[in-house]
Structure formats: structure tokens, C-alpha cells
C-alpha positions in Angstrom: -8.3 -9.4 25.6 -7.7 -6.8 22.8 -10.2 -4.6 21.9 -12.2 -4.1 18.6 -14.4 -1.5 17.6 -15.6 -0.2 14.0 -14.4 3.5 12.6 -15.2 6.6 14.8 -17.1 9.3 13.4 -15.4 11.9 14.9 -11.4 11.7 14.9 -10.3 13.5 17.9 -6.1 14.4 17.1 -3.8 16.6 19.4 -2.1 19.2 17.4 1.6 18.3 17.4 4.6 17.5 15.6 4.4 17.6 11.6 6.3 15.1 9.6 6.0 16.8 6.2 5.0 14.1 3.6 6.7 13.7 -0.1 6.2 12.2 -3.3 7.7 8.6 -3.6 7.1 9.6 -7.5 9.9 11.4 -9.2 8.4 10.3 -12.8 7.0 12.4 -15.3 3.5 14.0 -15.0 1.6 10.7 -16.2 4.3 8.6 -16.4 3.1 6.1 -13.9 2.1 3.3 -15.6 5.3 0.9 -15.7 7.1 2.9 -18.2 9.8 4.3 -15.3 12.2 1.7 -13.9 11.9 1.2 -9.8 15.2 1.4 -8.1 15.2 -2.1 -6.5 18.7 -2.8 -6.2 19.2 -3.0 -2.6 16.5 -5.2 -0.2 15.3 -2.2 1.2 15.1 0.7 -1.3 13.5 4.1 -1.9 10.8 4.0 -4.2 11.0 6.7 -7.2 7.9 5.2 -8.9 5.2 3.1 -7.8 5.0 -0.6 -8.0 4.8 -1.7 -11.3 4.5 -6.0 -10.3 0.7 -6.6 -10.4 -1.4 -9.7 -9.8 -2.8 -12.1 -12.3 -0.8 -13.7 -14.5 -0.6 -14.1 -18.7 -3.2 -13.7 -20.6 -5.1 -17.2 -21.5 -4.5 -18.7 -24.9 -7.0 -17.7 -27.3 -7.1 -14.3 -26.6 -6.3 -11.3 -29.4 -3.4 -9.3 -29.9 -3.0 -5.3 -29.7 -1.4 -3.0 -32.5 1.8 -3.6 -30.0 1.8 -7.4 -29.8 0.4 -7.3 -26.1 -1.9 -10.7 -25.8 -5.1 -9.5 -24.9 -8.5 -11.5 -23.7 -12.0 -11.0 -22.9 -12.3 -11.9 -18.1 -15.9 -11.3 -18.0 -15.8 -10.7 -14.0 -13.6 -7.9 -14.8 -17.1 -6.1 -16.7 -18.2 -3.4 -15.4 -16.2 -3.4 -12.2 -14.8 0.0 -10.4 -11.9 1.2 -9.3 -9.8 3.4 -7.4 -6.0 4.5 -8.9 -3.2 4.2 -6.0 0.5 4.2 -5.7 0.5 7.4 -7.6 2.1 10.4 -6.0 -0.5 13.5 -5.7 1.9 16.0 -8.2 1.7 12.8 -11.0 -1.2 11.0 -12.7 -1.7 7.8 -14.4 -1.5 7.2 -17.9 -4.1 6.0 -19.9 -2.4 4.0 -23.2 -4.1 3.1 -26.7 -2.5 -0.5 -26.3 -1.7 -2.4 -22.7 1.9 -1.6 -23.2 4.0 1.4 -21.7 5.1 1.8 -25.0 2.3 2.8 -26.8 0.3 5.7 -27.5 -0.5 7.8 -24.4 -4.0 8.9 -25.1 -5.1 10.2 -21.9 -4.6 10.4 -18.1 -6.4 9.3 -14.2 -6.0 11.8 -11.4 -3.6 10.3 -8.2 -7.0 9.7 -6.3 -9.5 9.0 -9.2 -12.2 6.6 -8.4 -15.0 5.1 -10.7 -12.8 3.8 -12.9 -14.5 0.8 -14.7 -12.5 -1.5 -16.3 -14.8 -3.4 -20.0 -13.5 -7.4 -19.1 -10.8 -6.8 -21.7 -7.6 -7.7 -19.9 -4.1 -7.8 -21.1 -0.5 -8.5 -20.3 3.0 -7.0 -20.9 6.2 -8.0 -19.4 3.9 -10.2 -17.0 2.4 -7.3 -16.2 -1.7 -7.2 -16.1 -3.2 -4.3 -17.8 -6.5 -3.6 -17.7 -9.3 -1.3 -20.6 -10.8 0.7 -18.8 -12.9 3.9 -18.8 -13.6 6.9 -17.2 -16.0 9.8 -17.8 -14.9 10.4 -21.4 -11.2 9.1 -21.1 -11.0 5.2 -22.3 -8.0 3.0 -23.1 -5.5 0.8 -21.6 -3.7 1.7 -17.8 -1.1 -0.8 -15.6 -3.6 -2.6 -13.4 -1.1 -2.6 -10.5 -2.3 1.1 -10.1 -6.0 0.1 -9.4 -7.1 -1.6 -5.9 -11.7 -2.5 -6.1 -13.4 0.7 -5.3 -15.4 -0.7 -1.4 -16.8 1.5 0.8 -15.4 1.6 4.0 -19.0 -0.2 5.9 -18.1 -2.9 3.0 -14.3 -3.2 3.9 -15.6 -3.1 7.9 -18.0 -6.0 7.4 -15.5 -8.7 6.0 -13.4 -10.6 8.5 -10.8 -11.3 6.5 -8.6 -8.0 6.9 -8.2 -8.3 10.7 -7.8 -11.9 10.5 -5.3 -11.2 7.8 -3.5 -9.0 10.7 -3.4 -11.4 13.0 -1.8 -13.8 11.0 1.0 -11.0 10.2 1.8 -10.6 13.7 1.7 -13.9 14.4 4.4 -14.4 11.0 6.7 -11.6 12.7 6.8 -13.0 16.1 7.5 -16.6 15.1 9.7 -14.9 12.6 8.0 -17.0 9.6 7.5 -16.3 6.3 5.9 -12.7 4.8 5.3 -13.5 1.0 1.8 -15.8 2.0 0.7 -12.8 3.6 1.9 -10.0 0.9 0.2 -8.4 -1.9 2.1 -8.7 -5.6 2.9 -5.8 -5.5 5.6 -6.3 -3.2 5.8 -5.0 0.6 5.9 -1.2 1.1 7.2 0.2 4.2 6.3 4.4 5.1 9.7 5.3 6.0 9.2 8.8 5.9 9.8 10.9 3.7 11.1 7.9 2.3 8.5 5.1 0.5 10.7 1.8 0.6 9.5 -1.5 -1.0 10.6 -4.9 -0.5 9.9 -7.1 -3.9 8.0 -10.5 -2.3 11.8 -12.5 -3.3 13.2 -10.1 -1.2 11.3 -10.8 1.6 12.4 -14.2 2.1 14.1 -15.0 5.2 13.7 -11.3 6.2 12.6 -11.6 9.3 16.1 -13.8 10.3 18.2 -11.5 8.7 20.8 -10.0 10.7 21.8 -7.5 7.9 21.6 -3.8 9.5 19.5 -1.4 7.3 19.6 2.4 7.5 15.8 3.9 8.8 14.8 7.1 8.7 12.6 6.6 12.1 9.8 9.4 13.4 12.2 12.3 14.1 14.8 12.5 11.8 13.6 13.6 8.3 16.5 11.2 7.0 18.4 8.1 7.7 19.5 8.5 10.8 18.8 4.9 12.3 20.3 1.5 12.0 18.8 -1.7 12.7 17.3 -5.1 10.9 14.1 -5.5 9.6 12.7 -7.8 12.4 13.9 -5.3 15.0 12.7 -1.9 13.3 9.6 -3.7 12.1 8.6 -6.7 13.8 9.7 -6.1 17.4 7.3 -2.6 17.3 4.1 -4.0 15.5 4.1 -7.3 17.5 4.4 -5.0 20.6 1.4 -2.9 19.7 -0.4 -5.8 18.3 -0.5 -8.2 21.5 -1.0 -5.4 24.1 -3.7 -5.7 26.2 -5.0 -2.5 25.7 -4.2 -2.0 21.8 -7.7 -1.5 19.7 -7.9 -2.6 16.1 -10.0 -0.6 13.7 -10.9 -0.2 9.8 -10.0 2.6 8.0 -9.6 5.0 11.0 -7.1 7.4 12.4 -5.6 6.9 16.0 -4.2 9.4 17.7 -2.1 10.5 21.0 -0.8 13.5 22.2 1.3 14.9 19.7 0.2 13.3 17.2 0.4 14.4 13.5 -2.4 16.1 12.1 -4.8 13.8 9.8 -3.7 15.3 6.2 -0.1 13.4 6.6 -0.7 10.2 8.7 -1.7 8.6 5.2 0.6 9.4 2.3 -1.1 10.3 -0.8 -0.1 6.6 -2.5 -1.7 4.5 0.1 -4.5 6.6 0.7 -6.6 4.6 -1.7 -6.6 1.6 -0.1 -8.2 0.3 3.1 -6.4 -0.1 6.1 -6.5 -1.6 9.3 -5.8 0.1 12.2 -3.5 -1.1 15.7 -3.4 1.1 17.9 -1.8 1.4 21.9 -2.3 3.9 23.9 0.6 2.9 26.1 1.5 1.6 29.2 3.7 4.2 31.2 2.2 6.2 33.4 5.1 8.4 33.8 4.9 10.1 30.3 0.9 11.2 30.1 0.3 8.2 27.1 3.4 9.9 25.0 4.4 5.8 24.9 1.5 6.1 22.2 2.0 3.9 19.2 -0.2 2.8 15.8 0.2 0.8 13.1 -1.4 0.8 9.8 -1.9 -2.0 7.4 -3.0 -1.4 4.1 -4.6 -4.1 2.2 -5.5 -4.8 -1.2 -8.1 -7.7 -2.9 -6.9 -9.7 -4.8 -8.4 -13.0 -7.0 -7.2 -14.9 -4.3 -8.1 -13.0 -1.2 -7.1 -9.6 0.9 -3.0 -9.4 0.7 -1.1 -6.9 2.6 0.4 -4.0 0.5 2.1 -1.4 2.7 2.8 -0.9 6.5 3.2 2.7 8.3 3.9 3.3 11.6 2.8 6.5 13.8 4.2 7.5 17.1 5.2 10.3 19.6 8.2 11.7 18.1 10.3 13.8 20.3 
């Protein structure tokens, strides 16, 4: 039976190999708010801004309108809740606009990592995009809510079932070779393919995992495209592998490790960081190699009005 435990508090890591991260940003400084167009014009594509496709939906009839025409209304559960900014490289920021349109006046800006951000209840939409007033400190105005995940701790995020069970049910959709979008976040699925960020837009994503098109990886040891393979079998195969070992241990929010493993600062990339994650991790199985058969998996999650999606997958292992 697989094992789960809760997050270590101490993260023991083997100095090894370091896969150097990079931006997935090539915007502006505090351009990242919607305004930048994603290159999405393959299925599997490197990212140069972040996702842009949030969650929610129009705003409801009867709502006001900005000095831009952007419908605005009053979502009273949205008062007075936090957040933290993600999917924001760490050398850009997030804009802060007088309207909720990318258009309008930029009258301020949210650090990469910025946290206890509130948003007021007003909510808005542009291009079917949900934008959210928020503030912060002394900065106040409108940003692209698909840049904000809820601010949990991590004993909140350990507490509810719902992530692991989530993970479960994405293993099960990649063995069974079944159907992602149920599973993924609005945002869209984004795969760590360092250096490289890819994301797969949730019509993308259909029939995936049947696919026989072969798609250029990048893999643990190259630095650049160097591998070829489908989705199921760069993807699926390794995470279902991990997953259903008998000896793999799920976590929240935690760092596995083997020998070799990359040091803490670039496991997470700086655009996923500010989400919660759960942890698959297998120590291996050969004796022959002193546990260099090592892999983990991380799933990054998001809330949203309808439950925990997945956002992102990343994958560590012993690179040679």
C-alpha cells in the first residue's frame, strides 16, 4: 500500500546536479496582466507570458460599467478575501490597472511572490477574462485574476482531502488514458519542461493522452530539446509509474529528494511557487544503482469556485 505522510520539517537534499531555472516571462517589467499575447500555436508550446484564461465567467447582468466599458459587479464572497500573485516570472511584476482591462491606466504594480492581496467583492470581466479590485498596502485598483491563487497555509492545504484525492484521480485519467480537462484548472495545463514552461490550453488537451503525435522534450539533462516522444509516454507512462509504486510516498507542499538531487531554490520555479503542491515521490526499485532510479512528481493545484483543479506538473529525477 502507498505511503502518506504530512510535510517534513527538515528537508534533507544531496548536493548534486543544478538545472539552472529561467523566466517563462519575456514581458515587460509589469506587463503581466493579459496585455502580452501567449504563443499558443502549437499543442505543446513555450510559454513567454503567463496564463492569461482565468476561471469564472461574465459578469452577471446588472452590474456597472468601468471608464473602459468592462461590465463590472459587486461577488460579496470575493470581500475581503487574500491572495497570493503566481505565474509571474521573479524579474517581472504584476500590473495593477485603474479599469479591469489591460488597456487601461497602469496605476501600480504586485511583486512575483506578493501575498495579502485582498480583493473588495468588486469583480469584472474583459475578453472573458475575470478581473478582480483589489488592494494592497497602499497600492489599489484592478489586476487579471488568473494571476491570484487563495492565500492557505500549508497545515490548511494539508488538512483537506481533496488535493490527494484529486491526484489519484489524475493517475487514474493517465493510465486509462481518459480525459484531462475534468481534472484541469482554467488556466490551462502547465508542464516544467525545463528551462522551458509549456502549457497545454484545456481544448488542447483533448484526446492527448491517445495521441500518437511526437513532441520535442527538453528531458532532465539536456538544457534544450533534445527528446522526442508523445505526451502519454513522456508524461503519463513516468507519473503513473511513480504514482502506483509500492513504495512511492505522497506529501503536501514538500520537497523529495535522492541522491543528486537539485538543490531546493530550483526544484520549484518561481511561477508555480505560489501554489500548493502535492508531492509523489519513489525512491526506486534497483538495487544496483544506490536509489539513483529516484523519481518525484509535483502537482500543483489551484481552488477554484468549483473545487481544487490541477494547474501545472513538474517532474524531478537523477539526471546523469
Amino acid at each position: 500500500m502507498r505511503q502518506r505522510r504530512r510535510p517534513r520539517p527538515v528537508l534533507v537534499l544531496a548536493v548534486g546536479l543544478l538545472l539552472a531555472a529561467t523566466a517563462c516571462s519575456d514581458s515587460e517589467e509589469g506587463t503581466a496582466d493579459g496585455s502580452a499575447v501567449s504563443d499558443t500555436g502549437t499543442p505543446a508550446t513555450q510559454v513567454t507570458t503567463p496564463a492569461t484564461t482565468g476561471g469564472g465567467g461574465t459578469a452577471t447582468s446588472g452590474g456597472t460599467t468601468g471608464s473602459t466599458g468592462t461590465a463590472t459587479s459587486t461577488q460579496p464572497e470575493l470581500e475581503g478575501a487574500t491572495w497570493r500573485v503566481v505565474l509571474v516570472a521573479d524579474d517581472d511584476t504584476l500590473s495593477v490597472r485603474e479599469d479591469a482591462d489591460p488597456g487601461s491606466t497602469k496605476i501600480g504594480q504586485l511583486a512575483w511572490d506578493a501575498t495579502g492581496v485582498t480583493t473588495t467583492g468588486r469583480a469584472g470581466s474583459h475578453d472573458g477574462q475575470p478581473w478582480y479590485e483589489v488592494t494592497k498596502g497602499s497600492t489599489a485598483g484592478w489586476v487579471n485574476a488568473a494571476y491570484l491563487t487563495p492565500q492557505l497555509t500549508a497545515a490548511e492545504f494539508a488538512a483537506d482531502p481533496e488535493p490527494e484525492a484529486l491526484v489519484d484521480q489524475l493517475a487514474g485519467a493517465l493510465a486509462a488514458r481518459g480525459d484531462l480537462r475534468p481534472l484541469v484548472s482554467t488556466h490551462g495545463l502547465y508542464i516544467d519542461d525545463r528551462p522551458r514552461l509549456l502549457r497545454f490550453m484545456t481544448d488542447e488537451l483533448a484526446g492527448i493522452l491517445t495521441d500518437r503525435t511526437v513532441r520535442s522534450w527538453t528531458g532532465p539533462a539536456c538544457g534544450e530539446p533534445c527528446l522526442s516522444a508523445t505526451f502519454a509516454d513522456y508524461i503519463a507512462v513516468p507519473f503513473v509509474g511513480a504514482h502506483d509504486d509500492a513504495d512511492a510516498v505522497v506529501t503536501t507542499d514538500d520537497l523529495a529528494s535522492g541522491p543528486s538531487s537539485r538543490i531546493p531554490e530550483s526544484v520549484i520555479r518561481p511561477e508555480l511557487a505560489g501554489f500548493h503542491h502535492v508531492t509523489v515521490f519513489d525512491s526506486g526499485d534497483d538495487p544496483t544503482v544506490d536509489g539513483l532510479d529516484w523519481s518525484a512528481w509535483y502537482v500543483y493545484l489551484d481552488r477554484e469556485p468549483d473545487g481544487w483543479k490541477i494547474v501545472a506538473l513538474s517532474n524531478d529525477v537523477w539526471a546523469p
